[in-house]
BADOVEX-63906 format. One record per residue (C-alpha): residue number from 1; x, y, z. Coordinates in steps of 0.2 Angstrom, whole numbers, plus 2048, in hexadecimal, padded with zeros to 3 digits. Layout:
BADOVEX-63906
- lumke/X/Y/Z
- NUM/X/Y/Z
...
***
This chain:
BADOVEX-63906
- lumke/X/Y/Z
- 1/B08/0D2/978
- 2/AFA/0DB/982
- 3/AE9/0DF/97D
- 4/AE4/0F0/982
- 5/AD0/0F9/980
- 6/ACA/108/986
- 7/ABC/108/993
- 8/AAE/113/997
- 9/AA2/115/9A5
- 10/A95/111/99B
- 11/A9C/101/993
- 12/AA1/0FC/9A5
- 13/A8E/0FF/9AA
- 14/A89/0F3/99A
- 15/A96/0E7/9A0
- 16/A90/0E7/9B1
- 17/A7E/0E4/9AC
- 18/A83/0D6/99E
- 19/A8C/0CE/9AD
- 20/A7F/0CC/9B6
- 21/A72/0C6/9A7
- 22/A7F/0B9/9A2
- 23/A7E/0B2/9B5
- 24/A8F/0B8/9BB
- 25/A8F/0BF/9CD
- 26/A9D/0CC/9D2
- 27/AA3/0CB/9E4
- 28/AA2/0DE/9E3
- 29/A9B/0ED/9DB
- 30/AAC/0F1/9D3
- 31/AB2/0E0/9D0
- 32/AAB/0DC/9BE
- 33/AAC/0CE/9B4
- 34/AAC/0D1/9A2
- 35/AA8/0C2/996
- 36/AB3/0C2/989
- 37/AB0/0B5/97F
- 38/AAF/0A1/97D
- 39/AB9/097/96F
- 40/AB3/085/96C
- 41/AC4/07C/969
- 42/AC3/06B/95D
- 43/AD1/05F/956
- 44/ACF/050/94F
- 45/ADA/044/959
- 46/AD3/036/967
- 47/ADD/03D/976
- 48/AD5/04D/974
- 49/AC7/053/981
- 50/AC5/04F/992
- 51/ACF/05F/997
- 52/AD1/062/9A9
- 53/ADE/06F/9AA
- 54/AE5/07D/99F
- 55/AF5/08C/9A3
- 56/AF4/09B/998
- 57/B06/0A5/996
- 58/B07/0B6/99D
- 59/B04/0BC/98C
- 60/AF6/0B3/987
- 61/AFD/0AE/978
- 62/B03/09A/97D
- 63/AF9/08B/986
- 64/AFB/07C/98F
- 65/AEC/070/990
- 66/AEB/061/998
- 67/ADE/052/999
- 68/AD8/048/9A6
- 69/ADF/037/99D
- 70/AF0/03F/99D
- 71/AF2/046/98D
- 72/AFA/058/98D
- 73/AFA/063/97F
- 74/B01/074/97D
- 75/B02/082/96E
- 76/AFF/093/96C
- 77/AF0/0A0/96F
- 78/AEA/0A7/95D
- 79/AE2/0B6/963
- 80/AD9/0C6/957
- 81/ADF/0DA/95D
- 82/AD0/0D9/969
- 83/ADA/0CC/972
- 84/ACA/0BD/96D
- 85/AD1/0AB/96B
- 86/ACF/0A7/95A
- 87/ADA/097/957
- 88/AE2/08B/962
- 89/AF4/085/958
- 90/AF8/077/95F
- 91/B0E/074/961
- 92/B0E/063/968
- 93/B03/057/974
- 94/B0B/048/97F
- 95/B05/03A/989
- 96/B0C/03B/99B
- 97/B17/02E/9A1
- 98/B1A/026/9B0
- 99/B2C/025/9B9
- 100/B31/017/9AD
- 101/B2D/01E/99D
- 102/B1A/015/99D
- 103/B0B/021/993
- 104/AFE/023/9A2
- 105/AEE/019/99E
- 106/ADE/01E/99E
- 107/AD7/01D/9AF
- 108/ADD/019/9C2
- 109/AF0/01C/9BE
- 110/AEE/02A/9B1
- 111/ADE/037/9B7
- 112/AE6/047/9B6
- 113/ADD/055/9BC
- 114/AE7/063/9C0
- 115/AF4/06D/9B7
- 116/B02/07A/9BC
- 117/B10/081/9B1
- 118/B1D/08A/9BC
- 119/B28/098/9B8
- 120/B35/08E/9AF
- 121/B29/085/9A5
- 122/B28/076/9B2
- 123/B18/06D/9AF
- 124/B0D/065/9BE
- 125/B01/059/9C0
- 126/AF5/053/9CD
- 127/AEA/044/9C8
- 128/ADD/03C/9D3
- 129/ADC/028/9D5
- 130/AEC/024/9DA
- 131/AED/033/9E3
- 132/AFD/03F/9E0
- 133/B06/04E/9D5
- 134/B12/04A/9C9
- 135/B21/057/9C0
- 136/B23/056/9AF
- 137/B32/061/9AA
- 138/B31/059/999
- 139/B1D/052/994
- 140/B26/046/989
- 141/B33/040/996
- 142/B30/036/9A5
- 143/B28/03E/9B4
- 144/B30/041/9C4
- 145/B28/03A/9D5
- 146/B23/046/9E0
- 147/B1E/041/9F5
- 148/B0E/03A/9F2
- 149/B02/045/9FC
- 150/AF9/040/A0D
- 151/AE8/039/A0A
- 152/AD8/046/A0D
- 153/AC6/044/A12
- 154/ABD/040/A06
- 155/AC9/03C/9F9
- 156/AC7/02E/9EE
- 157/AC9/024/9DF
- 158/ABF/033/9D5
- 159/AC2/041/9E2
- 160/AD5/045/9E4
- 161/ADF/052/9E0
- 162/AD4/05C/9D4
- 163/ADC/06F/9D5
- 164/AEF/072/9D3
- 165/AF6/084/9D3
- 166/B09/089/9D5
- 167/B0B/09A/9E2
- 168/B18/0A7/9DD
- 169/B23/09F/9E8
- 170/B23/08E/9DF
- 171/B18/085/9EB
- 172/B0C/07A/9E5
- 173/AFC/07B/9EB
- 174/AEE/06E/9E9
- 175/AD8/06B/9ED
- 176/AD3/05C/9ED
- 177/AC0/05B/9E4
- 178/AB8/054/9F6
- 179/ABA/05A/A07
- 180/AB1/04A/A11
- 181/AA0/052/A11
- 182/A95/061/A0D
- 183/A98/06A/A1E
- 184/AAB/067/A1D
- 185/AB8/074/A17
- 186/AC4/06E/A07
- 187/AD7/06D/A0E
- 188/AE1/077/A04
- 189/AF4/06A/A05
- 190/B06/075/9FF
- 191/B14/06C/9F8
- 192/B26/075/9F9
- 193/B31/065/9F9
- 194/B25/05D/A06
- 195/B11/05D/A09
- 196/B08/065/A17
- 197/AF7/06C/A1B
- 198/AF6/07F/A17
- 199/AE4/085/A18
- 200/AD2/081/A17
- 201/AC6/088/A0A
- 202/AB4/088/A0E
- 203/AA9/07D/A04
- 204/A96/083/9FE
- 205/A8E/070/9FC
- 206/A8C/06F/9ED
- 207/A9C/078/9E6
- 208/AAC/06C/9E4
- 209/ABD/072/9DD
- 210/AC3/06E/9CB
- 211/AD1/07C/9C9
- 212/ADB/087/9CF
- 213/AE7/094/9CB
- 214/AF1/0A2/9D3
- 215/AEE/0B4/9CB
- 216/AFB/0C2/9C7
- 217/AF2/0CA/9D4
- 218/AFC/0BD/9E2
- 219/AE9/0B7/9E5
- 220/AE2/0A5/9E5
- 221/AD4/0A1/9D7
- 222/ACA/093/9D9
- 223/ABE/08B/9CE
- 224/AB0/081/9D3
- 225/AA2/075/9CC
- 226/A92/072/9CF
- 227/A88/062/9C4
- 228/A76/066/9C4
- 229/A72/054/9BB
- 230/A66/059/9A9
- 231/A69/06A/9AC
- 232/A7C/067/9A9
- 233/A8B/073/9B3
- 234/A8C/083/9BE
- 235/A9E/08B/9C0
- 236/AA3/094/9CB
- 237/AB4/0A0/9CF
- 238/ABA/0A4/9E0
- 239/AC9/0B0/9E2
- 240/AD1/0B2/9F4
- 241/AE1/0B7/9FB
- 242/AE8/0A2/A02
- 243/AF1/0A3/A13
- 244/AF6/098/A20
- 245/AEA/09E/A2C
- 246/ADB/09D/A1E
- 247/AD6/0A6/A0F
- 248/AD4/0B8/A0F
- 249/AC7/0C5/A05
- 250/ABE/0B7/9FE
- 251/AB6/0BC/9F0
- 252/AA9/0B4/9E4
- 253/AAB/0BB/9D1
- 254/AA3/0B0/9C8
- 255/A93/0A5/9C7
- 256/A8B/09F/9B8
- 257/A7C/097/9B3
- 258/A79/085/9B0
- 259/A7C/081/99D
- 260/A83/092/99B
- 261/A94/088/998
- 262/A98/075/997
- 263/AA3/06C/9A5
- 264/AB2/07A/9A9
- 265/AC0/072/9B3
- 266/ACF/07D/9AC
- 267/AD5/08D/9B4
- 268/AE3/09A/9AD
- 269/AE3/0AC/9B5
- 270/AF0/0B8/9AC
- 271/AF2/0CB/9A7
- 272/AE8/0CF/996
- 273/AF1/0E4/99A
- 274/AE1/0EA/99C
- 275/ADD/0DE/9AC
- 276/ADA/0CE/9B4
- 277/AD8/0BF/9A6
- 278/ACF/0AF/9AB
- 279/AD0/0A1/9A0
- 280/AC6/090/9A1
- 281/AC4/081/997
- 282/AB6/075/999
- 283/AB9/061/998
- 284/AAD/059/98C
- 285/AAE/04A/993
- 286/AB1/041/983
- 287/A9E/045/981
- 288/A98/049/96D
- 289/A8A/053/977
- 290/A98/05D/980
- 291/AA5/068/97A
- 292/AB6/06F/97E
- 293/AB3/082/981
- 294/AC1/08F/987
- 295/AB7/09B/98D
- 296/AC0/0AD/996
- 297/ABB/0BD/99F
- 298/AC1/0CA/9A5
- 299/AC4/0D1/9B5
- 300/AC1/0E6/9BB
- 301/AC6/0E7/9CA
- 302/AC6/0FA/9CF
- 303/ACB/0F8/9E3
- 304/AD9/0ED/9DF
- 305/AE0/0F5/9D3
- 306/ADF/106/9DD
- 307/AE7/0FB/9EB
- 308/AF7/0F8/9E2
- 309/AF7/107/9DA
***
């Protein structure tokens, strides 16, 4: 199912300016960020919060979320004609296991923080603290071992392997949350049935990577946090095009203001059929003052588009 509206310039000058009161920051004058709306999601169950990770289906319409004590749920998308989330229907939840059929604790073993569902519905985790990704064919089966990854700067018990995104291709591509200081580039590592160095990304100091994803568009979307203590969290969401010799058109498309949202770690870009949908999902921490928001916007992206075209 596609959700389909019809523009005008002057909605598209509205949209512009709203963009800019609402703290978002296109890269450039014809890349606009539309928001689109935020859904606070509740369910009364103790695994459920903390998420870190989220995949969205090509047609909006189905979800995988999972959180960061290795707990994954997935259901569909309820969404009104306008294409609004209005109801998240939850088919099913499990608690990942190890390689011998163990549920993954709380904690060291079991901090899962990124997610990827590939085309054949392969599910992909990366967890910090014992540092490594995991493949879940089956989230109520057994996970397969993977190579564990080489160690990075600046990676440690609470600081691994914070953003996993699967490439067209089917390599996996992860950020870990630390690069080893504020001056020092994030390595960008690929794995494709071994692990090896692909890029660096450069790091703004007080930006740090919570999730990634790879657009329709071929492009590389990252998002980032920054915790401003009392005043709560900044996000941020940086598109570029990942190669081996470094990232290309880097573009920042979206910054918000502190408070404007709570704590989004999740990433999920897809095709709405009237452009470029990015969804996020905020980890609450388990906090009562927090809450888990899905919020999504839009992307107009007139050179691009013109590009392809």
């Amino acid at each position: 199912m596609q959700y389909r509206r019809r523009g005008t310039l002057s909605a598209r000058l509205i949209a512009a300016t709203l963009s800019l009161i609402i703290g978002t920051t296109p890269a450039l004058a014809d890349a606009v960020l539309d928001h689109v709306g935020t859904y606070v999601w509740r369910y009364d169950h103790a695994s459920f919060g903390g998420f870190s990770g989220i995949e969205i289906s090509p047609d909006g319409l189905s979800f995988h979320a999972l959180t960061d004590r290795s707990h994954l749920y997935w259901g569909s998308v309820e969404r009104d004609d306008q294409g609004l989330i209005r109801g998240m229907s939850i088919a099913g939840r499990a608690n990942l296991q190890d390689s011998q059929g163990k549920p993954l604790p709380p904690g060291y073993t079991g901090d899962s923080e990124g997610l990827a569902v590939d085309r054949d519905g392969g599910i992909w985790v990366s967890f910090e603290g014992l540092d490594r990704v995991a493949s879940f064919p089956d989230p109520d089966r057994p996970t397969v071992r993977l190579p564990r990854p080489p160690q990075l700067p600046g990676m440690g018990v609470n600081s691994g392997l914070e953003a996993l995104a699967i490439r067209n291709d089917g390599t996996l591509i992860a950020v870990p949350e630390r690069s080893g200081g504020p001056d020092l580039p994030f390595p960008v590592l690929a794995f494709d049935g071994a692990w090896s160095r692909l890029a660096q990304i450069r790091r703004d100091p007080r930006w740090l990577p919570v999730g990634a994803d790879f657009g329709p568009d071929g492009l590389f979307y990252l998002l980032e946090r920054d915790f401003r203590g009392i005043l709560g969290f900044s996000s941020r969401v940086r598109r570029m095009d990942l190669t081996a010799d470094g990232p290309k058109d880097e573009e920042i498309l979206l910054e918000t203001r502190p408070l404007q949202n709570d704590n989004l770690e999740g990433i999920s870009v897809w095709d709405d059929g009237q452009g470029i949908r990015i969804t996020m999902i905020s980890d609450d921490n388990f906090m009562f003052l927090q809450r888990t928001e899905i919020v999504e916007y839009r992307l107009h992206d007139t050179t691009r588009q013109a590009q392809r075209n």
